[in-house]
N, CA, C and O atoms as CSV, one atom per row, in Angstrom:
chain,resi,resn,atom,element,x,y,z
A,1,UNK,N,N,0.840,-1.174,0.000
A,1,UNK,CA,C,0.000,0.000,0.000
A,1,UNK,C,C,0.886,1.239,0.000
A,1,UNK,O,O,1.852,1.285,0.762
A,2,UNK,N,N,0.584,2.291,-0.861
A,2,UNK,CA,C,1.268,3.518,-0.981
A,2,UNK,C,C,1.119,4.178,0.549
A,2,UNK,O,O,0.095,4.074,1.225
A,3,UNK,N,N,2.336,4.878,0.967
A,3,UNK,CA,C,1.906,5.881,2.171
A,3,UNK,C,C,1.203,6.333,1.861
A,3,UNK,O,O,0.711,6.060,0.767
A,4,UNK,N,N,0.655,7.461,2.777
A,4,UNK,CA,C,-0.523,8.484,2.630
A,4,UNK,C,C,-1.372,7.745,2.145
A,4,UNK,O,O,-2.179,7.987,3.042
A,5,UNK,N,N,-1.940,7.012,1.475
A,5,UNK,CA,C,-3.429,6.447,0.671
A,5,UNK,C,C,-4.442,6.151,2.053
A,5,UNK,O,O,-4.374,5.462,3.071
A,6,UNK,N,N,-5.341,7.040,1.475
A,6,UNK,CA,C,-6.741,7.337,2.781
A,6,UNK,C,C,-7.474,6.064,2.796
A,6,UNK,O,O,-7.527,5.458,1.725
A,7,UNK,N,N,-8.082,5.525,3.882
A,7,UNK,CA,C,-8.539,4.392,3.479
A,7,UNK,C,C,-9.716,4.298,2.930
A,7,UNK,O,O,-9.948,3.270,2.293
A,8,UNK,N,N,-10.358,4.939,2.992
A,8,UNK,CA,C,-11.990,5.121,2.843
A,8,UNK,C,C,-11.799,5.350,1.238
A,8,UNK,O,O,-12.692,4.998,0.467
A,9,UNK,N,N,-10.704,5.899,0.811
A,9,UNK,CA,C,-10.683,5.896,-0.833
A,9,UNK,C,C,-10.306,4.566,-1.434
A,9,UNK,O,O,-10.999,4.156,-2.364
A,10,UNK,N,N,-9.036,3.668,-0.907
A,10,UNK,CA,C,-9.465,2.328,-1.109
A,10,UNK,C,C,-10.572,1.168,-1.007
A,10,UNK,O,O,-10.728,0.151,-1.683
A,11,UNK,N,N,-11.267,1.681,0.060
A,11,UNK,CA,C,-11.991,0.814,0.426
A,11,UNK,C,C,-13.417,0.953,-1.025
A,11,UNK,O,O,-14.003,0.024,-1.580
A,12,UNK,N,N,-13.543,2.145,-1.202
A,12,UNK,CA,C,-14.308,2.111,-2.247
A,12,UNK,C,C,-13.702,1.973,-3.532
A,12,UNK,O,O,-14.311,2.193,-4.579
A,13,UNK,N,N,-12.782,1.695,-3.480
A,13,UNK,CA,C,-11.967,1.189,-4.644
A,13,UNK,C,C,-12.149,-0.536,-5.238
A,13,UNK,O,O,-12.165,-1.123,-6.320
A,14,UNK,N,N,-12.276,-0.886,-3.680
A,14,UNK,CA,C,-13.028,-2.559,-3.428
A,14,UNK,C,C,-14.142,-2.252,-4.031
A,14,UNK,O,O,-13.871,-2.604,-5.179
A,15,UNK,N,N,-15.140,-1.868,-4.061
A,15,UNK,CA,C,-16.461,-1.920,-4.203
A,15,UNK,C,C,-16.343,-3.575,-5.086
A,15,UNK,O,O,-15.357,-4.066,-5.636
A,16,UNK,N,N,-17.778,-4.144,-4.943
A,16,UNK,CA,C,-18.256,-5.375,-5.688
A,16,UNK,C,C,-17.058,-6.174,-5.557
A,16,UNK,O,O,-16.857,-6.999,-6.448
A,17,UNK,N,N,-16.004,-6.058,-4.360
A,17,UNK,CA,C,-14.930,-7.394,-4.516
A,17,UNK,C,C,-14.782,-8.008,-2.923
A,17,UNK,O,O,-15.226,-7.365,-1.972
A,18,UNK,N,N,-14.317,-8.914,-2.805
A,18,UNK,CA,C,-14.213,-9.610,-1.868
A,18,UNK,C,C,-13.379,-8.913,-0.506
A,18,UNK,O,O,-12.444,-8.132,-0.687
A,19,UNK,N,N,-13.731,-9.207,0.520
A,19,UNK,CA,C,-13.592,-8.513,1.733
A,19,UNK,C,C,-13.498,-9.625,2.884
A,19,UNK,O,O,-14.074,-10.710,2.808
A,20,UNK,N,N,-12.522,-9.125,4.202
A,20,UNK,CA,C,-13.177,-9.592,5.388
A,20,UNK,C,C,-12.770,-8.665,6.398
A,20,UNK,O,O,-11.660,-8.139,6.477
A,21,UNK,N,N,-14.071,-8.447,7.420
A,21,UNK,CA,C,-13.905,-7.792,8.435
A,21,UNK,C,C,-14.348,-8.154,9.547
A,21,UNK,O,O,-15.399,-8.774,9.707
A,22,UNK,N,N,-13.194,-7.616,10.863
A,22,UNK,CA,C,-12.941,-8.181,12.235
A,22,UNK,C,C,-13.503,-6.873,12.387
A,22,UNK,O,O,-13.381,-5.751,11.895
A,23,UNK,N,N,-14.350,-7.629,13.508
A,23,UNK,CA,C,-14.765,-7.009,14.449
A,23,UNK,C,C,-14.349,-6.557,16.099
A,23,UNK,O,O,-13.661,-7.319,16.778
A,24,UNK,N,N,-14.739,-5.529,16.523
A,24,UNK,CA,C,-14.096,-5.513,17.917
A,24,UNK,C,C,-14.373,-6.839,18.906
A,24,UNK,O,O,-13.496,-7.469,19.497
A,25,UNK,N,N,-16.192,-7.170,18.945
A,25,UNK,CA,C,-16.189,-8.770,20.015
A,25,UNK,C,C,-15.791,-9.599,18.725
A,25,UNK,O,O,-16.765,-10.289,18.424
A,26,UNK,N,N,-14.840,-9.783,17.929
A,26,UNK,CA,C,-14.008,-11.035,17.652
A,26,UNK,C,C,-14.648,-11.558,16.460
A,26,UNK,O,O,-13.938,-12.326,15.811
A,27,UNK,N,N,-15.592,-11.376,16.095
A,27,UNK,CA,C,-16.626,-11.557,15.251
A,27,UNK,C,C,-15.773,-11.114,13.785
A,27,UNK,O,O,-15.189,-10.038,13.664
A,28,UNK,N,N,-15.848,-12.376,12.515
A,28,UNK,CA,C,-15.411,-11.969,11.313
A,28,UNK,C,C,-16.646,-12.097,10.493
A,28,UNK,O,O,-17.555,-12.885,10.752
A,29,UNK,N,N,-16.623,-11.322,9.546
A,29,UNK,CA,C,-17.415,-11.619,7.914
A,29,UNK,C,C,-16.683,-11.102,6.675
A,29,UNK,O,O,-16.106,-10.075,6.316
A,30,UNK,N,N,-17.044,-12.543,6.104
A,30,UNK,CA,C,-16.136,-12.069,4.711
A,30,UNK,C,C,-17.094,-12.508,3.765
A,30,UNK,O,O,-17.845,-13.469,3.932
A,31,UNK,N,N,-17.030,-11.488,2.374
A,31,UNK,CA,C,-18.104,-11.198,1.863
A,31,UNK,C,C,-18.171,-10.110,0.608
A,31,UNK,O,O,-17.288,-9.255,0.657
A,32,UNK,N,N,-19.036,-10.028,-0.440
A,32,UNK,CA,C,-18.740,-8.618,-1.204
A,32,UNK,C,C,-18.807,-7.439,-0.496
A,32,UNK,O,O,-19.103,-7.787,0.647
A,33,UNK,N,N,-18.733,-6.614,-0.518
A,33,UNK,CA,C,-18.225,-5.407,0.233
A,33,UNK,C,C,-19.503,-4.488,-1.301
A,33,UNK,O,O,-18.987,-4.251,-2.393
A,34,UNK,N,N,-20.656,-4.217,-1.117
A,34,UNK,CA,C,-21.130,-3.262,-1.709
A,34,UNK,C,C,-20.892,-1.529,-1.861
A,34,UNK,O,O,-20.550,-0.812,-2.801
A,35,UNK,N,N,-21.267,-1.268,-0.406
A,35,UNK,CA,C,-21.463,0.033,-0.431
A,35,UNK,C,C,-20.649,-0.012,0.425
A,35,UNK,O,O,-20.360,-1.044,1.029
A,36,UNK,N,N,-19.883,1.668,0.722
A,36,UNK,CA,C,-19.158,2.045,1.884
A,36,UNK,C,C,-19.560,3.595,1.842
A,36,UNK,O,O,-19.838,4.202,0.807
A,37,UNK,N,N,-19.546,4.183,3.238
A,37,UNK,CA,C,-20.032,5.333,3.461
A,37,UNK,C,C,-18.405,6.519,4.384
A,37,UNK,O,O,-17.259,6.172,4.669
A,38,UNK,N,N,-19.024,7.695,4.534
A,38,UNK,CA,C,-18.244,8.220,4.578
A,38,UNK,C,C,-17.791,8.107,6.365
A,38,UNK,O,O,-16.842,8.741,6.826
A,39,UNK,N,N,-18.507,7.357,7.040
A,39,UNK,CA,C,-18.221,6.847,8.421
A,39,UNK,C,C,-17.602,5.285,8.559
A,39,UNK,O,O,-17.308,4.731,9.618
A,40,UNK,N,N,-17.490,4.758,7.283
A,40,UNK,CA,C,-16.964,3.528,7.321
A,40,UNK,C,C,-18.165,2.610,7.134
A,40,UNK,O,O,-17.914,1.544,6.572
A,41,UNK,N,N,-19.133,2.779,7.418
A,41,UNK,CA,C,-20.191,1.824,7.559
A,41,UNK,C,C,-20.234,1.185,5.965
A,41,UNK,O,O,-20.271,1.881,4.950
A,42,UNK,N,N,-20.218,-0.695,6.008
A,42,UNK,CA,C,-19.898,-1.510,5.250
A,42,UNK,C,C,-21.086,-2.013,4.799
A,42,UNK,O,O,-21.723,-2.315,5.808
A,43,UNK,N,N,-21.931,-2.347,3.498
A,43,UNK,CA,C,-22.864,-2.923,3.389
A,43,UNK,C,C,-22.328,-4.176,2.398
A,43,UNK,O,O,-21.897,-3.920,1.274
A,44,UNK,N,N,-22.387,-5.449,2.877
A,44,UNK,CA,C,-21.615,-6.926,2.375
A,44,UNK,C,C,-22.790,-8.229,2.113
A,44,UNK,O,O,-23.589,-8.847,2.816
A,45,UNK,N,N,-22.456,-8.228,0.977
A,45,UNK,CA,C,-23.742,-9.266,0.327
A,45,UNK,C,C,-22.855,-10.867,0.202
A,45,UNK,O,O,-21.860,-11.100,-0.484
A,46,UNK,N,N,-23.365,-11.506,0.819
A,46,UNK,CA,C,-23.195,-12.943,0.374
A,46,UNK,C,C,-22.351,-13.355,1.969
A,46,UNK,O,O,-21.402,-14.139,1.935
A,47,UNK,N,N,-22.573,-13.060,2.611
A,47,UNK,CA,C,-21.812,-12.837,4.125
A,47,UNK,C,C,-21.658,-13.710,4.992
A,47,UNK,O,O,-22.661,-14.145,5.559
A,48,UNK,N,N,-20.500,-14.150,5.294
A,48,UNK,CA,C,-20.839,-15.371,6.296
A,48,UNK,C,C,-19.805,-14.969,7.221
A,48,UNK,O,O,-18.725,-14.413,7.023
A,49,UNK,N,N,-20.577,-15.520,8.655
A,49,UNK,CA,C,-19.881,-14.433,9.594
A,49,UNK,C,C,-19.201,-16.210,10.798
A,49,UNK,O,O,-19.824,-17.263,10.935
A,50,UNK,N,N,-18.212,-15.946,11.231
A,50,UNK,CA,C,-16.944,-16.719,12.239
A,50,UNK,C,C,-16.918,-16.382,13.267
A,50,UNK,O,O,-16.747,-15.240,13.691
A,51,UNK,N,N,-17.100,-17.421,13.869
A,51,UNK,CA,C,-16.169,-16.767,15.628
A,51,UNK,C,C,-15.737,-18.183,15.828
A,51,UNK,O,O,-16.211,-19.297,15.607
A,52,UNK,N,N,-14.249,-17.504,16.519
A,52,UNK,CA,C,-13.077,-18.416,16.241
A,52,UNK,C,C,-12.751,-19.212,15.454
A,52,UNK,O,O,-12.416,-20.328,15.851
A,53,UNK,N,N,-12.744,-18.877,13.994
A,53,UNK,CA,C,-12.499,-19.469,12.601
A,53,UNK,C,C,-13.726,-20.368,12.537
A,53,UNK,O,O,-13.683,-21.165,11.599
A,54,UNK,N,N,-14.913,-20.440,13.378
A,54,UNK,CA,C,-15.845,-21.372,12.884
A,54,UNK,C,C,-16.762,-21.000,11.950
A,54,UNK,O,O,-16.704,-19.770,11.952
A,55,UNK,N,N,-17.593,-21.353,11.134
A,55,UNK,CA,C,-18.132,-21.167,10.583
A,55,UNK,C,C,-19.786,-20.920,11.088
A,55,UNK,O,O,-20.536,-21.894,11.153
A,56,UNK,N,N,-20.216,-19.698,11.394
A,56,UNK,CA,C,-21.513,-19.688,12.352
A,56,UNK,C,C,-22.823,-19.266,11.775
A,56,UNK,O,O,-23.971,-19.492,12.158
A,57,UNK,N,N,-22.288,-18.494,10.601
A,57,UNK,CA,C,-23.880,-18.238,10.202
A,57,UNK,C,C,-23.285,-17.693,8.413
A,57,UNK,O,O,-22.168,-17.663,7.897
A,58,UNK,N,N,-24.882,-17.277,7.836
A,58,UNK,CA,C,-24.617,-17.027,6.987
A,58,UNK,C,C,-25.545,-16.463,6.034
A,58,UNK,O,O,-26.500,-17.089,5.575
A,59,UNK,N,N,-25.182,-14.990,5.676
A,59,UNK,CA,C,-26.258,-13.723,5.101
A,59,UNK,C,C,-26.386,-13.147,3.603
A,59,UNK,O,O,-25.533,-12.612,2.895
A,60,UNK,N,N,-27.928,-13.478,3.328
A,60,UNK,CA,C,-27.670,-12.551,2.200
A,60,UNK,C,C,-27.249,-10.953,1.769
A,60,UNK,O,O,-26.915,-10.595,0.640
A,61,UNK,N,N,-27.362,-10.056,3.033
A,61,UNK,CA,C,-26.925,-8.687,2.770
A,61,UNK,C,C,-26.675,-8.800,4.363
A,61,UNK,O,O,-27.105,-9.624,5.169
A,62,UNK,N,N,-25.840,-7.695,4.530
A,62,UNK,CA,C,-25.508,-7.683,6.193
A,62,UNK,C,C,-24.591,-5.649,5.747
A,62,UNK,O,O,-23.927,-5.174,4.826
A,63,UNK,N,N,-25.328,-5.006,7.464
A,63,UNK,CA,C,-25.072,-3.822,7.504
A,63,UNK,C,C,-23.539,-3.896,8.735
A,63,UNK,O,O,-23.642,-4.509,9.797
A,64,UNK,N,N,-22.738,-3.452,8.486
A,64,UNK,CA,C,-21.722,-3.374,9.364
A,64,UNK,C,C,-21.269,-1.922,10.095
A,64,UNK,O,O,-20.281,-1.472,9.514
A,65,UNK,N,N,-21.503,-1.475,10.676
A,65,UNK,CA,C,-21.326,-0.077,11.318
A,65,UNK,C,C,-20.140,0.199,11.223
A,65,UNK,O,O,-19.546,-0.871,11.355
A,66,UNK,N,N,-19.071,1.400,10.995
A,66,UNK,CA,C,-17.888,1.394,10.473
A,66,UNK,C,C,-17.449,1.585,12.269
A,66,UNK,O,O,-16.344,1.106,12.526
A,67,UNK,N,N,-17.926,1.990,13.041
A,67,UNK,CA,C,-17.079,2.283,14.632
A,67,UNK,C,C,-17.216,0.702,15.367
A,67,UNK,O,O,-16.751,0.696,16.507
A,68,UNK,N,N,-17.681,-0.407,14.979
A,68,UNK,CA,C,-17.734,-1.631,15.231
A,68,UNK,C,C,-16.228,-2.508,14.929
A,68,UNK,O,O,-15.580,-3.319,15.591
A,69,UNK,N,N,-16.046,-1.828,13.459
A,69,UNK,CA,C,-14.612,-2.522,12.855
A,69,UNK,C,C,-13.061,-2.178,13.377
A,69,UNK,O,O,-12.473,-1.097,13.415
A,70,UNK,N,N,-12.555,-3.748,13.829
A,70,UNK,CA,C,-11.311,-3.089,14.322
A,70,UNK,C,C,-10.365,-3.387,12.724
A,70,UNK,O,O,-9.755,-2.450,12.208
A,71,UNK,N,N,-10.368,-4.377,12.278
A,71,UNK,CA,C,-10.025,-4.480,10.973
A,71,UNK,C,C,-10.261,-4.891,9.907
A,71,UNK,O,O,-11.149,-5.740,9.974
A,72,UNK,N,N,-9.748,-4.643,8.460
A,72,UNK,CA,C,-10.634,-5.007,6.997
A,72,UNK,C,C,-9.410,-5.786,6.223
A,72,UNK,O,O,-8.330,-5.248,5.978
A,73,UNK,N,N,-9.647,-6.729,5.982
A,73,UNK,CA,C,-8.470,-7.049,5.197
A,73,UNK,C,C,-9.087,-7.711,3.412
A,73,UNK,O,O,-9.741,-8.682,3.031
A,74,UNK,N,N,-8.343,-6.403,2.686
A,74,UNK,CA,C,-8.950,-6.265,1.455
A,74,UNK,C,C,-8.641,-7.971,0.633
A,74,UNK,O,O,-7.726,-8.525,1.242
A,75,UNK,N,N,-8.938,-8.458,-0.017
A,75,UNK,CA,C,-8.844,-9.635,-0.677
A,75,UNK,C,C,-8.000,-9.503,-1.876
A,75,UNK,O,O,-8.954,-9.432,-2.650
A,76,UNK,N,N,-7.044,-9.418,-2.601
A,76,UNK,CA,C,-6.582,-9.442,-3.864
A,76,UNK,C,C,-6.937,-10.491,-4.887
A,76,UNK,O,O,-7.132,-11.692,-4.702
A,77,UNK,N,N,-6.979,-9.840,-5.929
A,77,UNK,CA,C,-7.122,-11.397,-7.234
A,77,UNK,C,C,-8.331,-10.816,-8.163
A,77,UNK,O,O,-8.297,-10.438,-9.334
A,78,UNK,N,N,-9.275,-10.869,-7.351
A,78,UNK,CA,C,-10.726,-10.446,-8.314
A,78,UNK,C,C,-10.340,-9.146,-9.550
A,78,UNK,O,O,-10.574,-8.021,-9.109
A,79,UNK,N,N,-10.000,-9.166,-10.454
A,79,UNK,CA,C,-9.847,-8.410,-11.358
A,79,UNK,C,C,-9.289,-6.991,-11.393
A,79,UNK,O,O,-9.822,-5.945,-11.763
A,80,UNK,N,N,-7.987,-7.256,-10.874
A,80,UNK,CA,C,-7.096,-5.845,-10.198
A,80,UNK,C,C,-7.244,-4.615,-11.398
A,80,UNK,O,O,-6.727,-3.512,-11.218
């Protein structure tokens, strides 16, 4: 990643590509990453959400509050 690069401008750079995000209680979902807003807040279609690498559930659209996320880790490959 370039210094300086804001994240909120990458992150919509993801749009329609693969994503996963940690949550502060421990909680992951990885998932398309639709929309992103200017507070971070994540809207992720096809979503299936982990706790402790298990596999626990699993969503067709899911709203993620951006002050919930401790981290996003962007996916590479899908059509750079």
């Amino acid at each position: 990643m370039e210094t300086g690069k804001k994240p909120l401008l990458l992150i919509t750079k993801y749009l329609n590509r693969s994503i996963k995000v940690t949550l502060k209680n421990d909680l992951m979902y990885e998932g398309t990453v639709v929309e992103c807003d200017s507070y971070m807040n994540l809207v992720i279609e096809k979503a299936v959400e982990y706790q402790d690498n298990n596999k626990k559930a699993m969503y067709p659209r899911i709203l993620i509050r951006g002050n919930n996320i401790m981290y996003i880790q962007l996916i590479p490959g899908e059509s750079e």
